[in-house]
PALUM-245153 format. One line per field, with one value per residue (C-alpha): residue number from 1; x, y, z negated; chain; residue in three letters. Coordinates in nm, 4 decimals, padded with zeros to 6 digits. Layout:
REM residues N
num: (NUM/...)
X: (X/...)
Y: (Y/...)
Z: (Z/...)
cadena: (A/...)
residuo: (ALA/...)
***
This chain:
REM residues 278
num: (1/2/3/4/5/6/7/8/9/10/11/12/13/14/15/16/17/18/19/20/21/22/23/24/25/26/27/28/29/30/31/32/33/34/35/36/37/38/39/40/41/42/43/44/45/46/47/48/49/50/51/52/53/54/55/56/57/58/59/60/61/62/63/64/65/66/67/68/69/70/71/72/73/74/75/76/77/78/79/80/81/82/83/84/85/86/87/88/89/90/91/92/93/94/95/96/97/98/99/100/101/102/103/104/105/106/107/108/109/110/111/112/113/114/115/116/117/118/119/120/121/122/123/124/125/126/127/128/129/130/131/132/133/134/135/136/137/138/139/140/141/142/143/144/145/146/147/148/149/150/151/152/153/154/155/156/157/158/159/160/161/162/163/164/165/166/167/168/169/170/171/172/173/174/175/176/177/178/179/180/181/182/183/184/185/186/187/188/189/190/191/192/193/194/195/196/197/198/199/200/201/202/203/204/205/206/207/208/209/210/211/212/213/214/215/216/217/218/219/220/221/222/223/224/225/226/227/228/229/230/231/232/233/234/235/236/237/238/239/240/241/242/243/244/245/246/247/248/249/250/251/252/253/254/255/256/257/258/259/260/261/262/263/264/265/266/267/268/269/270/271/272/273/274/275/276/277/278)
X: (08.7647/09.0142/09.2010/08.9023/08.8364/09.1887/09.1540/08.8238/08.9340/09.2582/09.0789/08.8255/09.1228/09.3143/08.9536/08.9148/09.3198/09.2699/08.9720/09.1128/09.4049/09.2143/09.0169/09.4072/09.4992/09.1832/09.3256/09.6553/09.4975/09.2594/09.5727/09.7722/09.4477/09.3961/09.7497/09.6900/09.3757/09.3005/09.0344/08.7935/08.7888/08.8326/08.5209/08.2964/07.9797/08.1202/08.3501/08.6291/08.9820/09.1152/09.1897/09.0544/09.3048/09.5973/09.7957/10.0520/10.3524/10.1406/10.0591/10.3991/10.5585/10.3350/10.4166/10.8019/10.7707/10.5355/10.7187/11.0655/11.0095/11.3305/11.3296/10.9985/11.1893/11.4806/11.3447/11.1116/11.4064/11.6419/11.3541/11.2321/11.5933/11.6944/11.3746/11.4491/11.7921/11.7156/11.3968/11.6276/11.9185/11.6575/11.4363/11.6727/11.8767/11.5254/11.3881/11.7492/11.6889/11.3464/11.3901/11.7303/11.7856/11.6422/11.5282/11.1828/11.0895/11.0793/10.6846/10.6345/10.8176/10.6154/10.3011/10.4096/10.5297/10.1414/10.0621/10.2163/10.0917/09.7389/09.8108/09.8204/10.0524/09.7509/09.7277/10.1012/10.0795/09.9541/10.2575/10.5300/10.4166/10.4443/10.7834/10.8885/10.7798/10.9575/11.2884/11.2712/11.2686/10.9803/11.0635/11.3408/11.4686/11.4895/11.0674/10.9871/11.2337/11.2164/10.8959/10.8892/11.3129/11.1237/10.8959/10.7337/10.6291/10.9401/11.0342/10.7766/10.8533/11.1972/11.1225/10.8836/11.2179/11.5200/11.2711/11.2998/11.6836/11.8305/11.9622/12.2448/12.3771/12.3375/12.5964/12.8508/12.8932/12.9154/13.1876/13.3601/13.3897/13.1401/12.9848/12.6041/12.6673/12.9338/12.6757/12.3723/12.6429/12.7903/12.5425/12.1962/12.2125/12.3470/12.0477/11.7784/11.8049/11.4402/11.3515/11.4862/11.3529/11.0296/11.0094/11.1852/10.9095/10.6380/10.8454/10.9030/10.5887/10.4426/10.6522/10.6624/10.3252/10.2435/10.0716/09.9320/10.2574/10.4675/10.1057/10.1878/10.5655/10.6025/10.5466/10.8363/10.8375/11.2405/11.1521/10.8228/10.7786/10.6351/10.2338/10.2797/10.4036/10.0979/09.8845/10.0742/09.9135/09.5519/09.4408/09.1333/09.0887/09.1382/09.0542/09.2378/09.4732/09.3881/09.5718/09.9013/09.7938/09.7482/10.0943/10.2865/10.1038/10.2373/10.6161/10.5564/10.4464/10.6761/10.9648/10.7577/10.6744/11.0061/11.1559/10.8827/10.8959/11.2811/11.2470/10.9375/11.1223/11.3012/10.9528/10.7373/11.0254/11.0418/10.6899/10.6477/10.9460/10.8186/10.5066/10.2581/10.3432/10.1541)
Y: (05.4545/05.7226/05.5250/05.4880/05.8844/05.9811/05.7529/05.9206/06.2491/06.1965/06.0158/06.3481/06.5756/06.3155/06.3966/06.7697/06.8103/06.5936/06.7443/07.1010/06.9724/06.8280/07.2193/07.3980/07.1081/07.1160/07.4298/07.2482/06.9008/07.0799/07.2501/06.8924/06.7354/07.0146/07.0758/06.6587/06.7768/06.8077/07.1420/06.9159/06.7225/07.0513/07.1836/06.8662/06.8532/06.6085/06.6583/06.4161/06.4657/06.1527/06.2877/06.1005/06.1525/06.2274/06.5107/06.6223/06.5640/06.8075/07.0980/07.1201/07.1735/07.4438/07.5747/07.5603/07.6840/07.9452/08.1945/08.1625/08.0034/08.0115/08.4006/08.4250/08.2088/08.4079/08.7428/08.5930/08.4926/08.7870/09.0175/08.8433/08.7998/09.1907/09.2383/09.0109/09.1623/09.5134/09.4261/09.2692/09.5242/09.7934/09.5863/09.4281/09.7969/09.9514/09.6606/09.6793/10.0257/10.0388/09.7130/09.7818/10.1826/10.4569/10.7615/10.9574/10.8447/10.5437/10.5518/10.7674/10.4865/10.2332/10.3969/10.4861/10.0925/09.9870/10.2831/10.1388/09.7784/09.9151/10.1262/09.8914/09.8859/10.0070/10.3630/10.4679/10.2793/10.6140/10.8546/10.5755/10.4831/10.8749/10.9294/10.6257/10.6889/11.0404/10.8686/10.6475/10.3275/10.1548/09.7514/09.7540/09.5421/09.9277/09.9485/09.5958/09.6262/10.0252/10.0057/09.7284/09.7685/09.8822/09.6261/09.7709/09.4346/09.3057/09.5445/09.4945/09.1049/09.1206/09.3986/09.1187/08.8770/09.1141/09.2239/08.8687/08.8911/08.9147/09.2917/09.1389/09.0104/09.3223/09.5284/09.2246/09.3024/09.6613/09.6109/09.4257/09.7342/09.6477/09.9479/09.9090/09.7848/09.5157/09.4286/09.3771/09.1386/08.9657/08.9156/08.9796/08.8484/08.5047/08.4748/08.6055/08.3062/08.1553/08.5523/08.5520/08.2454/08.3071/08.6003/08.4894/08.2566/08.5933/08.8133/08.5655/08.4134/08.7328/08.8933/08.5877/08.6217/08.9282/09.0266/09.4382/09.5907/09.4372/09.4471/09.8201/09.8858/09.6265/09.6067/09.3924/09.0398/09.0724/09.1868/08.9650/08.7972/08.4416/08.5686/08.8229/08.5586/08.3193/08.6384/08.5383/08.1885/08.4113/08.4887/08.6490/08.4836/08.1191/08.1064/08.0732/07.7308/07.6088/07.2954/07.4629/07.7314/07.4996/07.3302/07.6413/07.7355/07.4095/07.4823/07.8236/07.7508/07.4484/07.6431/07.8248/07.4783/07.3480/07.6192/07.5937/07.2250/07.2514/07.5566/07.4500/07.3508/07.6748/07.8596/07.7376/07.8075/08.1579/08.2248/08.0550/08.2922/08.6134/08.8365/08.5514/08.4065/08.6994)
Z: (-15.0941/-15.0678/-14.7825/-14.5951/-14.6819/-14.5233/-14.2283/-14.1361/-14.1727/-14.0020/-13.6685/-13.7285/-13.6873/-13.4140/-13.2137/-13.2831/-13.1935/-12.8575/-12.7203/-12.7684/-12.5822/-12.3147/-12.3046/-12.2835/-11.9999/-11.7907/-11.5466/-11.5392/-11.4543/-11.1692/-11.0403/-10.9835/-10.8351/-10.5862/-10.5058/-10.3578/-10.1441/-09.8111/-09.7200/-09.6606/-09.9712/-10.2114/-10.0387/-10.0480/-10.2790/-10.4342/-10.7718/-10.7483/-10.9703/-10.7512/-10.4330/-10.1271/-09.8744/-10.0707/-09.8752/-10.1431/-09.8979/-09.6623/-09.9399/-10.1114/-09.7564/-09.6485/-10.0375/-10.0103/-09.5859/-09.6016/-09.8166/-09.9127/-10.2664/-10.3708/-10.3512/-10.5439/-10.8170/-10.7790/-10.8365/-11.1280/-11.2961/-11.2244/-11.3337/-11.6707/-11.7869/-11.7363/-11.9432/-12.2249/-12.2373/-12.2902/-12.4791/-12.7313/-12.6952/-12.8424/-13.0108/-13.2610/-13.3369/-13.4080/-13.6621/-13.7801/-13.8937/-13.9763/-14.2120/-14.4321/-14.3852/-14.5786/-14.3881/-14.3951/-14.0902/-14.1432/-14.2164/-13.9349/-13.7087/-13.8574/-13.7293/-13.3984/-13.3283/-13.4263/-13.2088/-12.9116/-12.9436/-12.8868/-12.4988/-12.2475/-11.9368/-11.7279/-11.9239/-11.7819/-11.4563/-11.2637/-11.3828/-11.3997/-10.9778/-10.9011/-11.0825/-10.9359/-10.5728/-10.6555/-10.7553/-10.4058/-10.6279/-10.5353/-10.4248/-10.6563/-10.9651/-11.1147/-11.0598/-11.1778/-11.4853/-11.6251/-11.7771/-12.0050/-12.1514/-12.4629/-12.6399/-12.9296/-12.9986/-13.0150/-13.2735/-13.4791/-13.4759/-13.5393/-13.8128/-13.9920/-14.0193/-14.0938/-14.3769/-14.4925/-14.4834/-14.8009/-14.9196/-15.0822/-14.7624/-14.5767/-14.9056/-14.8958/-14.5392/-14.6004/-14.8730/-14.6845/-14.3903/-14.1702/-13.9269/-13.9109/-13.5471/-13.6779/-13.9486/-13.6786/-13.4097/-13.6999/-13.9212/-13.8326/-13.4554/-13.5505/-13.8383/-13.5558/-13.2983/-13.3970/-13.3797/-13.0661/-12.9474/-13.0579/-12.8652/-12.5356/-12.5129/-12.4969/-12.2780/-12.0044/-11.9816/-11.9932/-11.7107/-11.5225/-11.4888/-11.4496/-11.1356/-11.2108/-11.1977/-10.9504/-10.6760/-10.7651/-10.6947/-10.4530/-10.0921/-09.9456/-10.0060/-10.0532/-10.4280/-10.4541/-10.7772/-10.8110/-10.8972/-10.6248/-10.3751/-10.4101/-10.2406/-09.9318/-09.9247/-09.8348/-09.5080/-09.4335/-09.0741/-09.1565/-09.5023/-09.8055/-09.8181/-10.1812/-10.1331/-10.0695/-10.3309/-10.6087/-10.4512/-10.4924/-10.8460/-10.9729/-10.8386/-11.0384/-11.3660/-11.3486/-11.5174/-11.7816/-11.8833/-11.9009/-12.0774/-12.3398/-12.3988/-12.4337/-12.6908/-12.8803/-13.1634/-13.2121/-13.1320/-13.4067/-13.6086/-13.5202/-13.5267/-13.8838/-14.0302/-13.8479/-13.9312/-13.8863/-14.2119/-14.4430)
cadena: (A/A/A/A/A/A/A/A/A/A/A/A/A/A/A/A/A/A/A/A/A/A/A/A/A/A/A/A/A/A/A/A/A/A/A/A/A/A/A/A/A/A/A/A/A/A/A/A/A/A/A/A/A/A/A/A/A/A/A/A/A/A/A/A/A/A/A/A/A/A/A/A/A/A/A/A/A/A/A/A/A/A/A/A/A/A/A/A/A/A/A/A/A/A/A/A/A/A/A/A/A/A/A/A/A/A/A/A/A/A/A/A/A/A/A/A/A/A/A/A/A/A/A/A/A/A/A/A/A/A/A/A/A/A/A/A/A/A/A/A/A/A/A/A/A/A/A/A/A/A/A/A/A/A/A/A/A/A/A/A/A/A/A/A/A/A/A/A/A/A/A/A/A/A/A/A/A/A/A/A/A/A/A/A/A/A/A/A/A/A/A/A/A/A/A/A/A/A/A/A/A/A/A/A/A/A/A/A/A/A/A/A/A/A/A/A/A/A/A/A/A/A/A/A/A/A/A/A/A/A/A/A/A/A/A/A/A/A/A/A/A/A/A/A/A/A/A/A/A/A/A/A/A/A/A/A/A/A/A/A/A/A/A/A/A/A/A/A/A/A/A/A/A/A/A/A/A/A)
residuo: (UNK/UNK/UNK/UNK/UNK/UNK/UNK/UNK/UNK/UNK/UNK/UNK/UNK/UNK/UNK/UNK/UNK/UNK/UNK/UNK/UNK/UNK/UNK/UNK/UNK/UNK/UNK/UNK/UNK/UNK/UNK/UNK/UNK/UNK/UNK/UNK/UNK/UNK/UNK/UNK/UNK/UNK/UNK/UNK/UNK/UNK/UNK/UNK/UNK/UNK/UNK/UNK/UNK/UNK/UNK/UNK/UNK/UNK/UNK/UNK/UNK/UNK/UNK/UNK/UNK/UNK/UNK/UNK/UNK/UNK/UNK/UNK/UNK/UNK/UNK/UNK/UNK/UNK/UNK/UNK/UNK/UNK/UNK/UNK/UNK/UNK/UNK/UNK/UNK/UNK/UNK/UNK/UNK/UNK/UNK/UNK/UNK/UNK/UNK/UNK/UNK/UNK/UNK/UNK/UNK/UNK/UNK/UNK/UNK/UNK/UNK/UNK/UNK/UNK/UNK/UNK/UNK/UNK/UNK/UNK/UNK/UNK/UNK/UNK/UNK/UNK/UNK/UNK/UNK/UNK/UNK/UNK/UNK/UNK/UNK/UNK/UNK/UNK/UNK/UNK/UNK/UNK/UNK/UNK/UNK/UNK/UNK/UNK/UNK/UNK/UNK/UNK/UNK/UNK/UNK/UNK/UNK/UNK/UNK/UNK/UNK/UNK/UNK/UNK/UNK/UNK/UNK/UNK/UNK/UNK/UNK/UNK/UNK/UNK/UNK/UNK/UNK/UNK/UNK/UNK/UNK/UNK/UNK/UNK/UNK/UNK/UNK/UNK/UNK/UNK/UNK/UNK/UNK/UNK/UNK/UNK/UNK/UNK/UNK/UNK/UNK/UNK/UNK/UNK/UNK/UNK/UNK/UNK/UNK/UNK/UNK/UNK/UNK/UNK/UNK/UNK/UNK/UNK/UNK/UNK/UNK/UNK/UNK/UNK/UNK/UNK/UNK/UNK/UNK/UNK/UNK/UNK/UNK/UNK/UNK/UNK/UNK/UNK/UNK/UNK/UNK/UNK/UNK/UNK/UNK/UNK/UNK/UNK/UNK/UNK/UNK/UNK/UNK/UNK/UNK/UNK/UNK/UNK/UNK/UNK/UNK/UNK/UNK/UNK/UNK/UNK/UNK/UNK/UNK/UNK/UNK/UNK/UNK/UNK/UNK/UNK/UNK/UNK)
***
């Protein structure tokens, strides 16, 4: 009885855990049957994933001649690692501090880090555009960069693991003559890599995609990023190219993918040892 109990309930789960799959895949699924489409098939009554004349050598040329993918890529990556980098050159100092020192602040920084997770980019994007146009640094690395170096959730997910970090470690180092800095590169950094991890996984995918801010700050395709390049795929006269958009969506997302399959292990690790535990 109980084996028949635990096989039911496990092919009840299998079910449940396949068709919410299947929900999270659908867009991706659409994206690789319409990226194999002619026009005249993606606008025909009928609703076919199969594609009837299959034109995928067609769409993924238009995708890699149209615009110069390889810049789009380029600048995606260029600006989502500068992010990360700072993001984690302040975030991990800040936690630092607000997890293992003692100062009267520290409440006070506490708040102000739960304050910040609740304003959203589009509250500053006026002022930062005007002191940016002011500066001359619009279609720059500078403009697409500057306003997300400082994560506040980053701190406050690296402040939920150091606090799991023993104390005891933290005083050996110090008797031992380690500066705060040597004690946070020797000792903290090498025990945050799931912290890390974890969190590269949110600011690039994040950044990669992000289409608000960069439709802001730039106007040359030079310093286009990969969501801001598939605009270029539109045209108003002829009508938008869905084929080749779907095409070049699929060359896009392609590393985002990757990069998560290859770090999933190291993500749900992260995420389990972070805040989200309780």
């Amino acid at each position: 009885m109980s084996a028949q109990t635990f096989t039911l309930g496990r092919a009840i789960r299998l079910f449940l855990l396949s068709f919410g799959a299947l929900i999270f895949l659908a867009p991706y699924i659409f994206m690789i049957s319409t990226a194999g489409k002619a026009q005249s098939d993606i606008f025909s009554s009928s609703l076919s994933l199969i594609p009837q004349h299959w034109s995928y050598i067609a769409n993924f040329t238009k995708a890699l001649t149209r615009v110069s993918m390889t810049t789009l890529l380029w600048n995606g990556v260029v600006v989502c690692a500068l992010i990360f980098v700072f993001q984690v050159m302040i975030a991990i100092p800040c936690a630092y501090a607000m997890a293992k020192l003692k100062f009267r602040a520290a409440r006070l920084m506490m708040v102000l880090v739960m304050l910040g997770l609740l304003v959203p980019i589009h509250a500053t994007a006026l002022p930062l555009y005007v002191a940016f146009d002011r500066m001359a640094v619009l279609n720059s690395y500078f403009a697409l960069v500057a306003p997300f170096t400082i994560s506040v959730f980053g701190i406050f997910l690296f402040l939920q693991f150091f606090r799991a970090i023993p104390d005891d470690l933290i005083h050996a180092a110090r008797l031992d003559g380690m500066s705060e800095l040597g004690i946070i590169g020797r000792v903290i950094v090498p025990n945050a890599w799931p912290a890390i991890t974890a969190f590269a996984i949110f600011s690039v995918v994040a950044h990669w995609n992000d289409l608000y801010w960069p439709l802001i700050v730039i106007s040359n395709q030079t310093y286009a990023t990969p969501p801001l390049g598939l605009l270029y795929f539109r045209a108003a006269e002829a009508g938008d190219d869905y084929g080749a958009l779907m095409a070049a969506t699929l060359i896009i997302t392609f590393p985002l993918v990757a990069a998560f399959l290859l770090a999933q292990k190291r993500f749900v690790e992260g995420i389990t040892m972070t805040g989200l535990k309780g």
